[in-house]
N, C-alpha and C positions, 0 to 999 in steps of 0.2 A: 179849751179843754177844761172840762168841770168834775169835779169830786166833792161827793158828800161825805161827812165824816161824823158820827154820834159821840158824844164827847159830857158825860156828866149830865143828862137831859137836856143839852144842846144841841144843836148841827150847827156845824162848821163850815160851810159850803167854801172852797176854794177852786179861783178860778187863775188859769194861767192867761197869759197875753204873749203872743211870740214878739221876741226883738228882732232875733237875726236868727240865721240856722241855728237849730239844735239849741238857744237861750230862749228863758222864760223869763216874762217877769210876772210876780206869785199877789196875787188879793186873794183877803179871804173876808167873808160874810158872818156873823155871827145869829143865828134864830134860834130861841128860845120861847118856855112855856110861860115865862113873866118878864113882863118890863121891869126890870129894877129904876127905881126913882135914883136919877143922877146921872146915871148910866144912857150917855146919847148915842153911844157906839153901835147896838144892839141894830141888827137890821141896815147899819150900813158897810159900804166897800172899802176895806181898807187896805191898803198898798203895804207889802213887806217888804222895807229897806234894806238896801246894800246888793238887790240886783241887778242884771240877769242874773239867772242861776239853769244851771242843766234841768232839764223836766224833772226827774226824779228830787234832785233837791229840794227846785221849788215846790213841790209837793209838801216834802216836809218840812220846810221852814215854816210854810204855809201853813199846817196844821200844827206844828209847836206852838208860833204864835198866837192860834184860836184857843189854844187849851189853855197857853198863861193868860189869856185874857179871862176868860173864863174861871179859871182858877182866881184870878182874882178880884172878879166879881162876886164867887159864889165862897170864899175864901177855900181854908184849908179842907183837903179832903178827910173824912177819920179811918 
């Protein structure tokens, strides 16, 4: 199960993976308009810790964690 998410001139792509009935466990993808120099995360899959989680959670932890990353990469918003 996959969802896109626009996030600060990002997309967020999160992708679930079933455990068991009804658990998810939540990655999420980070693309962007620029590579920031430092930054190796950008374009890979990263696993969100302390799952399974029900679909709907992992959705949203899924996408909180693309946006803190994001957020601080791109720092504070004004």
């Amino acid at each position: 199960m996959q969802r896109t998410v626009n996030y600060r001139g990002f997309e967020i792509d999160v992708d679930l993976v079933p455990t068991s009935k009804d658990m998810f466990d939540a990655w999420f993808r980070i693309e962007g308009p620029t590579h920031t120099p430092g930054v190796a995360a950008l374009g890979q899959r990263i696993k969100v810790r302390g799952g399974p989680f029900s679909r709907r959670w992992a959705y949203f932890v899924a996408e909180i964690a693309g946006q803190a990353s994001i957020d601080f990469i791109l720092g504070p918003s004004e």
